[in-house]
N, C-alpha and C positions, 0 to 999 in steps of 0.2 A: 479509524475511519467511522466505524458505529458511532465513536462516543463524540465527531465530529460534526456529524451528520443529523443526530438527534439533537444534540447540542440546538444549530441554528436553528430547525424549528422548533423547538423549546422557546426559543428567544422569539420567533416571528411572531405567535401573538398579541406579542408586546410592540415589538418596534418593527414585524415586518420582516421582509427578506430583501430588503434593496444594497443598493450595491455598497453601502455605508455598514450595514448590518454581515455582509459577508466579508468580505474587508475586515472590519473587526474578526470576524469568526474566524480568521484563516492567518492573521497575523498572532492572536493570541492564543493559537494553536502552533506556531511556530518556536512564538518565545517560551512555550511550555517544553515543549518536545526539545530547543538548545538547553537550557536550564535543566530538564531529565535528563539528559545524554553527560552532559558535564559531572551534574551531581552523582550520577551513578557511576559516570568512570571514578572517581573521586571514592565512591562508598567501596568498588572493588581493590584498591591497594590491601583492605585489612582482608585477607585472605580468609584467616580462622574463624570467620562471621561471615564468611559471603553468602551461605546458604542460609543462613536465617534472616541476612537483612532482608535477600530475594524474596524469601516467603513474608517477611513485612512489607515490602514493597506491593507487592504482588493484593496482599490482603486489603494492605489503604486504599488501591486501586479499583478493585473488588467493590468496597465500602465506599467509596466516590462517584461512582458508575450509580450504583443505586440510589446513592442520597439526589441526585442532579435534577429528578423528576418535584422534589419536595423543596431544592432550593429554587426553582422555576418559579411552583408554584404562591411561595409565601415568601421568597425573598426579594426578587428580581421584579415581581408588580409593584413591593413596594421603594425600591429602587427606582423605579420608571417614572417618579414622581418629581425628580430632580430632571434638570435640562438634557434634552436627549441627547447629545453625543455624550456627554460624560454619563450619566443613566446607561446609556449602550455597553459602553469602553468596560464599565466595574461591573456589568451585568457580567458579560459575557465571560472575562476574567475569574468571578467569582463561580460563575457556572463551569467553564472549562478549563482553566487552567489547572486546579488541584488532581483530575483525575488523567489527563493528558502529561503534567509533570510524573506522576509517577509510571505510569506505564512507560514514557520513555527513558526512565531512571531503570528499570527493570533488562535494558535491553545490553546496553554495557557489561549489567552484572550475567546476563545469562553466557554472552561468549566469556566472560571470567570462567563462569565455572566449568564449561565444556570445552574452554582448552585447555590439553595437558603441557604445551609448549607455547616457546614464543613461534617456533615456525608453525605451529597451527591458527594461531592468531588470526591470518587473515582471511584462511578459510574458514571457520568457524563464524567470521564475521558475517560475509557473504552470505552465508548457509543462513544464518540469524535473521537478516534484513530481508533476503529472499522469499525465507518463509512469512516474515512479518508481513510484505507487502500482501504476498497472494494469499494466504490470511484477512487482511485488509481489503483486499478489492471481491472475496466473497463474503464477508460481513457487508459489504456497501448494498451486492445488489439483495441478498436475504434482507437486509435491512430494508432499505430502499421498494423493491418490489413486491415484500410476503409478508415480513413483519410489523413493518408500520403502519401499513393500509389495513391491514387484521386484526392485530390486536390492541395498535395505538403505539405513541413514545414510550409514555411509562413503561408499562408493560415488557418492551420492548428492551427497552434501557436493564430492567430488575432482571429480562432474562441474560443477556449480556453478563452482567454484572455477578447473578449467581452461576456463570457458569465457570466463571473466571476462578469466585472462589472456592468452586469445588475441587477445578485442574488444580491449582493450586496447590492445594491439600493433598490430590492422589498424585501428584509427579515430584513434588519436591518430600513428600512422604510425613508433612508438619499437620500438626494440628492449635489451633487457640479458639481456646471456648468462650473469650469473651470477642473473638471478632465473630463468632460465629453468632451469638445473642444481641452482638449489634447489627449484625447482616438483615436477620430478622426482623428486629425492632422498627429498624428506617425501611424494609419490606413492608411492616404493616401501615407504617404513617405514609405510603406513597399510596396504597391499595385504597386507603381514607381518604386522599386525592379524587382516585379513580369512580370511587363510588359517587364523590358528589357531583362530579358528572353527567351521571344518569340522568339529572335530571332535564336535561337535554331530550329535545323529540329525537332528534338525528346528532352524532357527531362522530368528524372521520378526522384521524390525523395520521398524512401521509407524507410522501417528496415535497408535494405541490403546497404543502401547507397546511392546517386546519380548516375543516368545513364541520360549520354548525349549523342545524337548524331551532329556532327557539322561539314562544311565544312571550308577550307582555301583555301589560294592561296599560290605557292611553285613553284618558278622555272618554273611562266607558267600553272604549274598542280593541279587540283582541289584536293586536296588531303581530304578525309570525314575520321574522327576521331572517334572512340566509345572512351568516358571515364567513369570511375566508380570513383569518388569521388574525378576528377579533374585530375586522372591519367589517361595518354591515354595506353587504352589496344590493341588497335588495329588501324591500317591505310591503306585506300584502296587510288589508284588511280582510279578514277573516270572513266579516258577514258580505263583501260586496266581491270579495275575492279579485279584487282590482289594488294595484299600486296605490300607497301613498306618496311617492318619492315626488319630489318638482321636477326632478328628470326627467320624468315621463309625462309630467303635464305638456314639457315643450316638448319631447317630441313625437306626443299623442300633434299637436298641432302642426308639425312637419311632417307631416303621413299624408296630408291631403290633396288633392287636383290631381291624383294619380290614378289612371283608368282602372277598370271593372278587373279582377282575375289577374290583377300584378301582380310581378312574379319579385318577392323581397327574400335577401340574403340577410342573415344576423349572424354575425360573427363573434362569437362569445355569447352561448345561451342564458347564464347567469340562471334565476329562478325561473324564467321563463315569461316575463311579466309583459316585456314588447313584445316579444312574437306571440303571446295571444291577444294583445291590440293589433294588432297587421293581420290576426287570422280572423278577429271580429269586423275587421273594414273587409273582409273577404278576399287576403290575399293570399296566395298561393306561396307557403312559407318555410325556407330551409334553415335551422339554424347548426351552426358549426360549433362545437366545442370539445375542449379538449380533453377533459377533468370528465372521467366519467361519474366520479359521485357529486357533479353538479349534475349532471342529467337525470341522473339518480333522485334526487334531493326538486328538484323540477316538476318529474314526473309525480312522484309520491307525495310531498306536500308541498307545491304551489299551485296544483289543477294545471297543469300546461296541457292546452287544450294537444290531442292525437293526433288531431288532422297536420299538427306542427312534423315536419320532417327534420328528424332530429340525428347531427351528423357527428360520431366522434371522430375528431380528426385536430389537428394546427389548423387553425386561421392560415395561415402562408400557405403549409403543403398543400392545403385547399384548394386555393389561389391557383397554385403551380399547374394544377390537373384541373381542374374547373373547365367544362367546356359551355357552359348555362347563360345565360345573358338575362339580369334584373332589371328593374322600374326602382328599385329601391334597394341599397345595405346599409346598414350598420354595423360600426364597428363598434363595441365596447367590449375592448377587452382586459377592463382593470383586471387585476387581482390584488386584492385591498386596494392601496394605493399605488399600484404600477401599472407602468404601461408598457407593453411586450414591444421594443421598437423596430424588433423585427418584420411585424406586421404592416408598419407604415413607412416603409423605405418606399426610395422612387423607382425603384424595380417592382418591388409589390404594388406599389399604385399602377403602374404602366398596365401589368396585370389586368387589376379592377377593373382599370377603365378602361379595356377591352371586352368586360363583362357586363356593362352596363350600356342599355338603349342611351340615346341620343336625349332624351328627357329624363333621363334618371337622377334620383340625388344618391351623394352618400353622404350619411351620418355617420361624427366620429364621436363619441363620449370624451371629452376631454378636463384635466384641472382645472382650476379657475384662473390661473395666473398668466397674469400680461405683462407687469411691470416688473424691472431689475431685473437679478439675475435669477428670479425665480420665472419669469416670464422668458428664459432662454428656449426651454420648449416650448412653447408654444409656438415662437419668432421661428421657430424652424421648421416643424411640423406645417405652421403657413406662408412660407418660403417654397419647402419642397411639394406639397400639392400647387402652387404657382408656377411652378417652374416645367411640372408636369401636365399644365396646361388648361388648369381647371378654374371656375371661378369658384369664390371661398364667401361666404358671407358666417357671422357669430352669431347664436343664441344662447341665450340663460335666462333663467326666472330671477337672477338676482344681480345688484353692482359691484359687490362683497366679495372679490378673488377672494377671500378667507374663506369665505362659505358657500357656493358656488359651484358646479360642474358648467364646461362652458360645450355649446355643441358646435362643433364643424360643420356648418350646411356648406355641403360641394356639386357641382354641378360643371356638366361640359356644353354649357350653354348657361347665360347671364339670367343673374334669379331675382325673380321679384323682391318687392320688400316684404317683410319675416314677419309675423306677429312678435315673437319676441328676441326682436335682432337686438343687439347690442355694438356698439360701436368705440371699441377698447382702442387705443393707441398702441399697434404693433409694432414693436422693434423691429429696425431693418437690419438685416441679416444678409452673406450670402451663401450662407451656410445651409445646406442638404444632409437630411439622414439617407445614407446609401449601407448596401446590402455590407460592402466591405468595411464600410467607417459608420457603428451605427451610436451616431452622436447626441440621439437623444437618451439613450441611458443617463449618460453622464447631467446632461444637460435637464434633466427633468428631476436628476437626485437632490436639488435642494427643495424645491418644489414639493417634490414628496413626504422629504423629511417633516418639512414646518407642518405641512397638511397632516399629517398621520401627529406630530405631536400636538396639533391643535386638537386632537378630534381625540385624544387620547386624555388631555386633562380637562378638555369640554362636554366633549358627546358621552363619554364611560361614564364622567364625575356624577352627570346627571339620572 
């Protein structure tokens, strides 16, 4: 579970955590663990050897846990270069399969050796799996809750990994000195990883993902970057300490005709860059987020002005308890390129727009795409706020679905015309994202895909 768990976000840098990337992670984790269970039953017929293959087995496994952070880093980017499903498919494969085959090759040969009978067979087995699992589900949340948010993957992984080889050692009673000078060896080429790192203002890699914070140089200007999983979600000018993004140019220009002392919801705080546009127009500003080392990363280096009321929580369970009523929300709640679609079911809308005065708008951050079947989210996303009664008008600074974020202006009363309306041909659809069927996962996964591999051999290249 550790080594499956670090595994994906190993990979999300690269290609993300969407449902294509877990998919992959959780199928070629299955074909690892059939092929381990076979070969190992297979390796225990030779009886007079069982205790030394285990302790080989045991060792390669050891030595594959650790190396995973080194082939991340220098194998799998360069990998990522070729077309993204097959890029994904041999990433992942070459990252997880090798150390997931043998640890479940290990498991066969253990109930070999601790039964003395065929009639012990099946309790021993039981006994085997049992402890593997509850083994497994407290590696998930150590993993998961302490180790990865604290000391990183790597780290994480190398501790894993050396402690595997040590049990190893003290319970099967073996010793080899050259796995032991290679344990070390691929220990210090991960640490030479780690170190280069540093060079990072901020960096956290946890459940949720990577978060970095990082400056460049641009035209002269310091430009500081927040990214989440290699994708930059936000970019300040240093000297003016204001957004460069075209995002926020439109909807700096959708903030306006809204009275004195509004009261605006931001659902997904990101760097913090729109709610202090909303707190410089002098509105009265909560924003919701979920990810404490964004708020973290916010506060510390984007200047998010104080007066922001800053809420760790879901966007949804928000919603659910929320008793507040706005002039204005936003929703942007990418991470990289996803879009949580829980958040915009037509339950969660009913929600909102119970919280929202009678002139209020809501802003949604959306992809760019309208056409084919990458435009399926969006035909649904503007289906189901239709259906929930609202009026929908489009903006974007650009005509380029390739390059592009598109904004949702919504509204429970008919809206003027936009400064930068756009007027995209929507699919019709009758199709609803609901709380039980939430259909824009599916339906936004290609959309994501090409997006995130456009921007990975475009935007990184450069």
């Amino acid at each position: 579970m550790a080594v499956e768990l670090c595994g994906a976000r190993l990979l999300a840098p690269v290609f993300g955590s969407s449902l294509y990337v877990w998919a992959a992670v959780l199928g070629i984790t299955l074909v690892a663990l059939a092929f381990g269970y076979f070969t190992g039953g297979w390796w225990s017929k030779q009886a007079k050897s069982a205790q030394k293959k285990l302790f080989t087995i045991l060792s390669l496994a050891s030595l594959t846990v650790i190396l995973m952070p080194f082939i991340a880093e220098y194998l799998v980017t360069r990998i990522a270069y070729f077309s993204f499903l097959p890029a994904m498919l041999i990433s992942t494969t070459v990252l997880l399969f090798p150390p997931v085959f043998f640890l479940g090759a290990s498991s066969p040969l253990f109930i070999f050796f601790l039964s003395n009978s065929h009639s012990d067979a099946g309790k021993v087995s039981g006994l085997v799996y049992a402890i593997s699992t509850l083994v497994g589900i407290l590696a998930t949340f150590v993993c998961g809750f302490y180790l990865m948010p604290i000391v990183g993957l790597k780290l994480t992984l190398m501790t894993f990994g050396a402690l595997l080889f040590l049990l190893n050692m003290v319970v099967l009673k073996m010793f080899s000195f050259w796995s032991l000078l290679l344990a070390i060896g691929l220990s210090f080429l991960n640490l030479n990883t780690i170190i280069k790192t540093k060079e990072n203002i901020y960096l956290s890699e946890g459940v949720m993902g990577k978060v970095e914070v990082l400056d460049y140089i641009f035209d002269s200007r310091t430009i500081r970057q927040l990214k989440v999983n290699d994708i930059v979600q936000s970019e300040m000018d240093m000297a003016t300490k204001k957004s460069v993004s075209e995002y926020v140019t439109v909807f700096d220009s959708l903030c306006k005709d809204l009275p004195n002392k509004a009261n605006a919801l931001v659902l997904g705080l990101g760097a913090g860059l729109t709610s202090n546009i909303l707190n410089e127009k002098d509105f009265n500003v909560e924003a919701v987020e979920f990810d404490e080392r964004m708020i973290y990363a916010a506060e510390n280096f984007f200047a998010l002005n104080k007066k922001v009321k800053v809420i760790n929580d879901d966007a949804r369970r928000f919603l659910n308890t929320n008793k507040q009523v706005y002039d204005l929300v936003l929703i942007d709640v990418f991470k990289a390129e996803e879009q949580p679609a829980h958040v915009v079911t037509i339950e969660s809308l009913a929600l909102l727009k119970k919280q929202m005065n009678k002139h209020a708008k809501l802003l949604i951050n959306w992809h760019g795409y309208t056409t084919g079947k990458h435009g399926e989210g969006t035909a649904i996303l503007y289906q189901t706020l239709k259906k929930q009664g609202f009026y929908v008008k489009l903006c974007s600074f650009s005509e380029d679905e390739n390059y592009r974020n598109l904004i949702f202006v919504v509204s429970k009363v008919a809206l003027p015309s936009l400064i930068f309306e756009v007027h995209p041909v929507i699919q019709k659809t009758n199709v609803v994202n609901t709380d039980d069927k939430l259909v824009l996962e599916e339906a936004n996964a290609l959309a994501n895909l090409t997006w995130r591999n456009l921007y990975l051999r475009h935007y990184t290249a450069e």
